[in-house]
C-alpha positions in Angstrom: 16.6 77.0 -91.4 16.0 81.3 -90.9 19.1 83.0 -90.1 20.5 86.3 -88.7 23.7 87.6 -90.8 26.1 90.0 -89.0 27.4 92.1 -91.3 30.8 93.1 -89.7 32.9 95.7 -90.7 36.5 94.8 -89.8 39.6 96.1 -91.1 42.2 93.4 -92.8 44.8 94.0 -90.1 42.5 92.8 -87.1 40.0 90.3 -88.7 41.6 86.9 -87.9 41.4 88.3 -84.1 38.0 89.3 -84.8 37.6 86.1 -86.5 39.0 84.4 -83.6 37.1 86.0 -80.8 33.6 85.3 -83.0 34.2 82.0 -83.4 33.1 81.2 -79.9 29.9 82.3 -80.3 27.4 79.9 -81.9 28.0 81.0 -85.4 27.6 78.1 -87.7 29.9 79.9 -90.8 31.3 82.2 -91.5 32.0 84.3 -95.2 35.0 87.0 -95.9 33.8 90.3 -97.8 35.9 92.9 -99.5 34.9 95.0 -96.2 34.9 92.4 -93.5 33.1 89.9 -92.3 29.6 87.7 -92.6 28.7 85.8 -90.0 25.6 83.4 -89.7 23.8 82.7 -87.1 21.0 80.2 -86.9 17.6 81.9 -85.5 17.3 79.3 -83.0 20.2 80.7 -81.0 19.6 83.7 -78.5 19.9 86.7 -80.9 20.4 89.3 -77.7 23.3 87.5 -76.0 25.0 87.1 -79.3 24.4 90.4 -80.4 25.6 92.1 -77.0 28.4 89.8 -77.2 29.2 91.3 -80.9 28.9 94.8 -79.7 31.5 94.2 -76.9 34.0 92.5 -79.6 33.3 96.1 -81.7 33.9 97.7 -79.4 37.6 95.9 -78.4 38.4 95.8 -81.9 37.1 99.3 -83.2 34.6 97.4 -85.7 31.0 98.1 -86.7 28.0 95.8 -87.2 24.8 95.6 -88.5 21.9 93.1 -88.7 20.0 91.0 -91.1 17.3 88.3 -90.8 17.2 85.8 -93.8 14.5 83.5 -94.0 15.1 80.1 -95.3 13.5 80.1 -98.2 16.1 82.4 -99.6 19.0 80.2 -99.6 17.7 78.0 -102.0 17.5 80.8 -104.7 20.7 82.1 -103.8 23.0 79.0 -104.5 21.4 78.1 -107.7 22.2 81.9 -108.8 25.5 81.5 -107.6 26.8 78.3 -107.4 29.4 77.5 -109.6 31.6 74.3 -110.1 34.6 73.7 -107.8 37.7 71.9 -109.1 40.4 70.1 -107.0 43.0 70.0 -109.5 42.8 66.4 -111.7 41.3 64.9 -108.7 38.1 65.7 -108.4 35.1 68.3 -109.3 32.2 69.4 -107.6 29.3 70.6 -109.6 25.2 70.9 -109.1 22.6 68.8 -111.5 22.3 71.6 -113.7 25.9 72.0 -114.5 27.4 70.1 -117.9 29.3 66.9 -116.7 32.4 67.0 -115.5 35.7 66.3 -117.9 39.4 65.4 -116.7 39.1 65.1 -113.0 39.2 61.1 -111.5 35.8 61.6 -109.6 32.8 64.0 -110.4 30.5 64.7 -107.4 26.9 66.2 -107.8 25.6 68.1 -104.8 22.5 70.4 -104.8 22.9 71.8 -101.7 19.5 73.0 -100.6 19.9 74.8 -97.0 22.6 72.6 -96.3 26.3 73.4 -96.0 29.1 72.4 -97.9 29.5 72.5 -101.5 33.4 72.6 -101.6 33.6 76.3 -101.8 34.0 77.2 -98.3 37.8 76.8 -97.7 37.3 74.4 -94.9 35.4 71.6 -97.4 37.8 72.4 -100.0 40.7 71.5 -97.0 39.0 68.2 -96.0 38.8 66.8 -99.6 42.3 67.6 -100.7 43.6 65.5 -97.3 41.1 63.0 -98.7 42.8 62.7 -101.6 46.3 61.6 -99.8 44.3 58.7 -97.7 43.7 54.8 -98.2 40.1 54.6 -98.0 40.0 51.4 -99.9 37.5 49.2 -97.9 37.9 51.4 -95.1 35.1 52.2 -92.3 34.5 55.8 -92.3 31.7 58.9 -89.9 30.8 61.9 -91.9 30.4 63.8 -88.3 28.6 66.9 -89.3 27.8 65.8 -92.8 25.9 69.0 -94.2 25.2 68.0 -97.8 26.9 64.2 -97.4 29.6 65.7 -99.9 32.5 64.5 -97.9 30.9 60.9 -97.2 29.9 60.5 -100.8 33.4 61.4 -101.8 35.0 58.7 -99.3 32.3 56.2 -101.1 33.8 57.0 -104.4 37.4 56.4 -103.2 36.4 53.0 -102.0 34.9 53.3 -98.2 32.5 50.9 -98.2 30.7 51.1 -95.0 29.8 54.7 -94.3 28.0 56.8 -91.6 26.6 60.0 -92.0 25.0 62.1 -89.1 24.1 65.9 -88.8 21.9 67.2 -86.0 20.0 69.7 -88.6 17.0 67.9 -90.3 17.6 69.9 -93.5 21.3 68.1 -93.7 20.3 64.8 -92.9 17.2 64.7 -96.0 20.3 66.3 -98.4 22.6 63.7 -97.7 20.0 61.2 -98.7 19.2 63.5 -101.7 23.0 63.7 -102.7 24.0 59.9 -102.1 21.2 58.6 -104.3 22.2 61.6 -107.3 25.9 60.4 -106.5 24.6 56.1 -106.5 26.4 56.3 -103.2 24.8 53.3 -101.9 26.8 52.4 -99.0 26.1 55.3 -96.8 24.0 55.5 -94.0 22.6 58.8 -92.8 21.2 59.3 -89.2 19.6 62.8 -88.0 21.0 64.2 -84.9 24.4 63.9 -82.8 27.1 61.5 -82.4 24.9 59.7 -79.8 22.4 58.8 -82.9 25.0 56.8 -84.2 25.0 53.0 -83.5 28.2 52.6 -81.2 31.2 50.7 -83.4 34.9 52.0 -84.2 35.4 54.0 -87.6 39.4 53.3 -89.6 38.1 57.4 -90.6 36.4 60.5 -88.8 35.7 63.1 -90.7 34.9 65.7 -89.1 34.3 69.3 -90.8 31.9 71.4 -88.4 33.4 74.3 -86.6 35.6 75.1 -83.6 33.0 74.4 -80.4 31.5 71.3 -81.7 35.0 69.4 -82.4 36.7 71.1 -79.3 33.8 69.6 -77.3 33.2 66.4 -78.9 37.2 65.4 -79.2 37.1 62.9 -76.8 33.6 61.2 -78.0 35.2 61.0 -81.1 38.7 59.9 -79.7 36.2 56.5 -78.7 35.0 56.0 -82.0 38.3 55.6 -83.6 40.0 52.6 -84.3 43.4 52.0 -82.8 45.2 53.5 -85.1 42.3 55.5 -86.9 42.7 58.8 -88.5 40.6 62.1 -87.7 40.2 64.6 -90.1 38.9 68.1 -89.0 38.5 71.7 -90.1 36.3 74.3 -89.4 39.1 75.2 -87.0 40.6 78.9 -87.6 43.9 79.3 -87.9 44.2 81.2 -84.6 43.0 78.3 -82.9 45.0 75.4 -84.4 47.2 75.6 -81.3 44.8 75.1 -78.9 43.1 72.5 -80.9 45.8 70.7 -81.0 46.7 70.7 -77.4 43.0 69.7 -76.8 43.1 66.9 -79.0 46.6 65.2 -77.7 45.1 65.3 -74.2 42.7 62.7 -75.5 45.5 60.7 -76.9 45.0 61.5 -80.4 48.4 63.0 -82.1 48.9 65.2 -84.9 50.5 64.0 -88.0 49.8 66.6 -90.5 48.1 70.0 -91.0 47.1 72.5 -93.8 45.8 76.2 -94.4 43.8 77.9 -96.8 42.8 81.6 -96.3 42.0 81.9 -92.2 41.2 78.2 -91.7 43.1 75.3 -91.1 42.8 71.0 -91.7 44.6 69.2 -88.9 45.1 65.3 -89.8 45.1 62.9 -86.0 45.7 59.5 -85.5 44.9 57.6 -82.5 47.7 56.0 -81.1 
């Protein structure tokens, strides 16, 4: 997928409200810089309503902007130049096929990322797998909702899910979730290509849900359906700023919350359905 990146200039003091305001446009991530702000935008969104949108932010928060188009091809060459392995303490380590196996951790997963998202090394996967480690996923049902590279439903896998689906709605995640489970021998995952509706209708013990703030505000109570009685949801890609309101959204469906985390500017919120 081509991309636009907003380079934003935005000083420490204001950047989770700038952070907070950006997130309701259709930015898919977003990266902290020693000066501010990247934000990504996926080319197939509408560039000028974004763009005035960002202008009118700057121009709240005193920031300034600038532009950048990034073709796809580049993001290929810029994670196997950058991508280094990730470590979550003894429990588990996150490396790509070129790497040197992985020594001392209690589960090793291999995920070469392509144009996909999530490697571990965006503070919201890095959230999501360290709740993971605190659950019972022993022959447990489990969605990857928003899989990206399949690195969270190929982790559940190797803590003992053993009926798994997978869905993304971007092409480029759905083939790297297939490429990642076979590298992993993750064989009881199913990926599907395109929203929740793709997914055959059943009830999931697990809901993992690691997309950003929109999607899961808007998809709560679709979600709420798919859960056991009983179930746990897992989702980040919610900002700090916003936990509140995610939270008040959420217990509206009758999901309630039963724990959260932070890292950096993003949070992990933990729901069961009662």
């Amino acid at each position: 997928m081509d991309y636009y990146c907003f380079e934003i200039s935005v000083p420490a003091p204001v950047r989770e409200i700038a952070l907070a305001f950006l997130a309701e446009l259709p930015f898919d991530s977003f990266e902290e810089t020693p000066g501010g702000l990247n934000a990504y935008l996926p080319a197939g969104e509408s560039l000028e309503d974004v763009e005035s949108r960002v202008a009118e932010i700057g121009a709240q928060l005193a920031f300034r902007f600038s532009r950048s188009f990034i073709p796809a091809k580049n993001w290929n060459a810029e994670w196997e130049a950058s991508f280094q392995p990730i470590r979550i303490g003894n429990f588990c380590e996150v490396r790509a096929s070129f790497h040197p196996p992985a020594a001392g951790v209690a589960h090793e997963l291999v995920i070469n990322p392509r144009m996909a998202f999530g490697t571990g090394h965006h503070a919201t996967t890095f959230l999501m797998m360290e709740q993971m480690e605190k659950e019972a996923f022993s022959g447990a049902s489990v969605l990857d909702f928003g899989c990206g590279t399949g690195i969270l439903a190929i982790l559940a896998e190797k803590l003992g899910a053993s009926d798994i689906d997978a869905v993304d709605i971007e092409g480029p995640a759905y083939e790297n979730t297939l490429e990642n489970a076979s590298l992993n021998g993750a064989s009881h995952i199913k990926a599907y290509h395109g929203g929740l509706s793709a997914v055959p209708e059943r009830a999931y013990q697990f809901i993992l849900a690691n997309i950003n703030r929109n999607v899961i505000l808007n998809s709560l109570r679709a979600l709420y359906g798919r859960l056991a009685p009983g179930g746990v949801l897992l989702v980040s890609g919610i900002l700090f700023a916003d936990e509140g309101l995610a939270v008040e959204r959420a217990e509206e469906t009758g999901l309630k919350l039963s724990a959260r985390a932070r890292k950096e500017e993003w949070c992990c919120l933990r729901f069961i359905r009662l």
